[in-house]
C-alpha positions in Angstrom: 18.2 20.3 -4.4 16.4 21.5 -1.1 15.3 18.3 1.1 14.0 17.3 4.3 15.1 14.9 6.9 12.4 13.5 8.7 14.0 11.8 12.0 16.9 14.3 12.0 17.7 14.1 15.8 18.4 10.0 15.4 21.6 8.4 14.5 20.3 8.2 10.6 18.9 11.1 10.8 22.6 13.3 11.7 24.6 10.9 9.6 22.0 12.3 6.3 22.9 16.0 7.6 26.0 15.3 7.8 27.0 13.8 4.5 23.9 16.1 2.3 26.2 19.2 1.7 29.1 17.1 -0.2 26.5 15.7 -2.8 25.2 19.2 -3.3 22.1 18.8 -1.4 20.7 21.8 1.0 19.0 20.3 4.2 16.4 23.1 4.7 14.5 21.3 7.2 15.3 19.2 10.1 12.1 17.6 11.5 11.8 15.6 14.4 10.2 15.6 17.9 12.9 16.6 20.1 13.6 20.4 21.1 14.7 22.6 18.7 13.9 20.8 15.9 11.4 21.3 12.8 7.9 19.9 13.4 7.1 19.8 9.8 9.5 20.8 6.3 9.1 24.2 5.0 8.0 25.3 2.1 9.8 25.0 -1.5 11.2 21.4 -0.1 12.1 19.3 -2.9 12.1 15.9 -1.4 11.8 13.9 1.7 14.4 11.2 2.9 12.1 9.7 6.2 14.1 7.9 9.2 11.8 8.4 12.0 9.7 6.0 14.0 7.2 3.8 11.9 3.9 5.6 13.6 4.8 9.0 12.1 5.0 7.6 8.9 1.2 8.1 7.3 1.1 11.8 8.1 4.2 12.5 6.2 3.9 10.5 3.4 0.5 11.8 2.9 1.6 15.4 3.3 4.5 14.4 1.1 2.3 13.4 -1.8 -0.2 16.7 -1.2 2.9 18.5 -2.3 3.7 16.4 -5.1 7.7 15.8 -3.9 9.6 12.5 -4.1 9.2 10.3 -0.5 12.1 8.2 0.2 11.0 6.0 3.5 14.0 4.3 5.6 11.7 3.8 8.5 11.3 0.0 9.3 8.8 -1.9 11.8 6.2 -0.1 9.4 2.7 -1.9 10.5 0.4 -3.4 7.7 -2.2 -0.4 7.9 0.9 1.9 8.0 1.9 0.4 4.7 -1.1 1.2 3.1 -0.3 5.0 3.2 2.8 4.8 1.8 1.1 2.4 -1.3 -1.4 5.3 -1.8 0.8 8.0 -1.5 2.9 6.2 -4.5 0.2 6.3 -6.5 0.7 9.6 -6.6 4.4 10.7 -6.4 7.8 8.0 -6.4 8.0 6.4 -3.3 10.9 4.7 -2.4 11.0 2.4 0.1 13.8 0.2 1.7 15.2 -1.5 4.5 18.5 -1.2 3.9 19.9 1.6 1.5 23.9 0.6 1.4 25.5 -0.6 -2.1 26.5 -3.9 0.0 23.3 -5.4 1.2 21.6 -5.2 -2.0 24.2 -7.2 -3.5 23.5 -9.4 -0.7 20.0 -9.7 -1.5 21.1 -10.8 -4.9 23.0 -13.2 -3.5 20.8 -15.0 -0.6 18.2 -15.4 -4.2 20.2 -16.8 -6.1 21.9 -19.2 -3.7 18.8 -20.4 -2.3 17.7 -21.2 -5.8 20.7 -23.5 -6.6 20.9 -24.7 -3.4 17.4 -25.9 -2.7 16.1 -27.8 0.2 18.9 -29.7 1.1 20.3 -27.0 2.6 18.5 -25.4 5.9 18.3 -21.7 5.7 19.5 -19.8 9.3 19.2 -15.5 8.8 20.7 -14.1 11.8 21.0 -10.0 12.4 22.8 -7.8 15.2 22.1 -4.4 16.0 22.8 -1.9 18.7 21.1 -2.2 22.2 18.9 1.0 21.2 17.2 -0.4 18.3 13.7 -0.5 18.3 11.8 -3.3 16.4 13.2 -6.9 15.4 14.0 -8.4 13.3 15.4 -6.0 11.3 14.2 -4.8 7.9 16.6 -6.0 6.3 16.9 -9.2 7.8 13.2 -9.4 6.6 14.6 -8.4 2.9 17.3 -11.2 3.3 14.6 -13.7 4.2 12.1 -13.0 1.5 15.1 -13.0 -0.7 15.7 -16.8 -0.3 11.9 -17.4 -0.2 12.1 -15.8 -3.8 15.3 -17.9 -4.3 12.9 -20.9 -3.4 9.8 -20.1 -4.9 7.5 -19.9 -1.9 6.4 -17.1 0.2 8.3 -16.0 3.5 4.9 -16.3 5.5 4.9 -20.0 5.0 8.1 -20.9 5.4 9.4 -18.4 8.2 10.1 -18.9 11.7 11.1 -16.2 14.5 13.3 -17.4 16.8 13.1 -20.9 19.0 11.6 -21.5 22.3 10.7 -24.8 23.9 10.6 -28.4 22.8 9.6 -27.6 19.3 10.5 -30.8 17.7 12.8 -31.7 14.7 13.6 -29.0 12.4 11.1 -29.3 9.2 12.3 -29.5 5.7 12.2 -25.7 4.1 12.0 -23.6 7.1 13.5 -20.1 6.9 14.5 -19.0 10.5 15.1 -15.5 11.6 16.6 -14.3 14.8 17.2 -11.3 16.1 20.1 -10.0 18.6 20.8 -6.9 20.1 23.5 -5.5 22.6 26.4 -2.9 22.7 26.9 -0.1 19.6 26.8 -2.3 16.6 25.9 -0.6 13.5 24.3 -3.5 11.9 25.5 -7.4 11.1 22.9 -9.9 8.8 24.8 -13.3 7.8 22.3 -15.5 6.0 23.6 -19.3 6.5 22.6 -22.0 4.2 23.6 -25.3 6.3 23.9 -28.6 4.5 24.5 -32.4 5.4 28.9 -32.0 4.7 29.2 -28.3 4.1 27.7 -24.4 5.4 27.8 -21.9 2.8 27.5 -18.3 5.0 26.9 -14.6 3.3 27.7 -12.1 5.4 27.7 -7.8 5.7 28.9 -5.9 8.4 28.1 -2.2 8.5 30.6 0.1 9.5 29.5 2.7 10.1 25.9 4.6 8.8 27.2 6.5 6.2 27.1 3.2 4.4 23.1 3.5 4.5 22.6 7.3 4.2 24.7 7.7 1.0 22.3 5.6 -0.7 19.3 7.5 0.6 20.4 10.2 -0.7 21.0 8.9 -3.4 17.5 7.9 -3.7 16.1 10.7 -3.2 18.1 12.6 -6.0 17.1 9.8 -8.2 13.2 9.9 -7.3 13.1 13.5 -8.5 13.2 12.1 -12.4 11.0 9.2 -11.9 7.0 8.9 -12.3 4.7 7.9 -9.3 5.1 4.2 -7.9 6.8 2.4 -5.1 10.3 1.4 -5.5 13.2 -0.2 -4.2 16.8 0.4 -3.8 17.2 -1.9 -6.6 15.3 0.4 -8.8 18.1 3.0 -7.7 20.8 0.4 -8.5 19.6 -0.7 -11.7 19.5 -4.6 -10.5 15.5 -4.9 -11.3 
């Protein structure tokens, strides 16, 4: 199968180059802004694994579904009216879409729901994620995922329960609040512990990401995947088999 990586000079972007080959995929184009790179795929491409920065994102996409070839977007900080691109262009070829792509963190995910379902509100929900001092946009993705996770766990949605971070004299802590913080520094790959804090007892879930080839197998394992499916937007869990 003849792909593209879109975002080939970043971190993600070299891991996916790196471990294509041994899963018998050809990387026939390498886009990306910086020199001596690709500035769009070639012709005959066969699919599209995306890693680049969020703004790029509606061009390729569309161009993507133009050509009728499977998207798989691991782009994050993706605005609202960036978002609506990628809906259309799944209504036209699979699209899917993910902040996180490793086996570990969507078992998480299954985790943080159903744990937040037993649990309740008698337990105070804390998400905290680490990444390395060049990322870009916070939270993460997939501290977002892990957040709307236990909202799903709760039965509400994330916008009216979530908090970002804590500044001030803000008063007591209300009853249901889902907090997210965000923290950045030195080379780590990527650390999300959700914490569920009670009156006698904490209950944490934790992953810690070892290194990126955690992430990019499952991309490309997406993206081999998306090549039998019909239009729509999916998830990693789609690729898993948990939905």
């Amino acid at each position: 199968m003849k792909i593209a990586i879109v975002g080939a000079a970043g971190r993600m972007g070299r891991k996916l180059c790196e471990l294509a080959p041994a899963l018998g995929l050809d990387v026939v184009s390498k886009v990306d802004v910086a020199e001596g790179f690709d500035r769009e795929w070639r012709k005959g491409v066969e699919g599209v694994i995306d890693f680049s920065y969020h703004a790029g994102v509606p061009a390729f996409v569309a161009k993507a579904a133009a050509e009728g070839i499977p998207y798989v977007v691991g782009t994050t900080g993706i605005t609202p009216a960036e978002q609506k691109s990628v809906d259309a262009a799944a209504e036209r070829i699979p699209v899917v879409q993910s902040g996180n792509y490793s086996l570990g963190v969507n078992i998480l995910l299954e985790l943080v729901r159903k744990t937040a379902s037993l649990l309740g509100d008698d337990y105070d929900i804390e998400v905290t994620e680490m990444h390395h001092r060049h990322k870009k946009d916070a939270p993460s993705g997939t501290a977002l995922m892990l957040a709307k996770s236990a909202a799903a766990g709760r039965g509400v949605a994330l916008d009216d329960a979530a908090i970002y971070g804590r500044h001030g004299d803000i008063g007591e802590r209300p009853v249901g609040e889902i907090a997210i913080h965000a923290l950045r520094g030195g080379s780590v790959v990527g650390d999300h512990t959700v914490m569920f804090a009670g009156e006698l007892e904490r209950v944490e879930l934790t992953h810690k990401a070892q290194d990126r080839a955690a992430f990019a197998a499952g991309a490309l394992k997406a993206v081999m995947w998306a090549t039998s499916q019909p239009a729509g937007l999916y998830t990693m869990r789609d690729v898993l088999g948990f939905a």
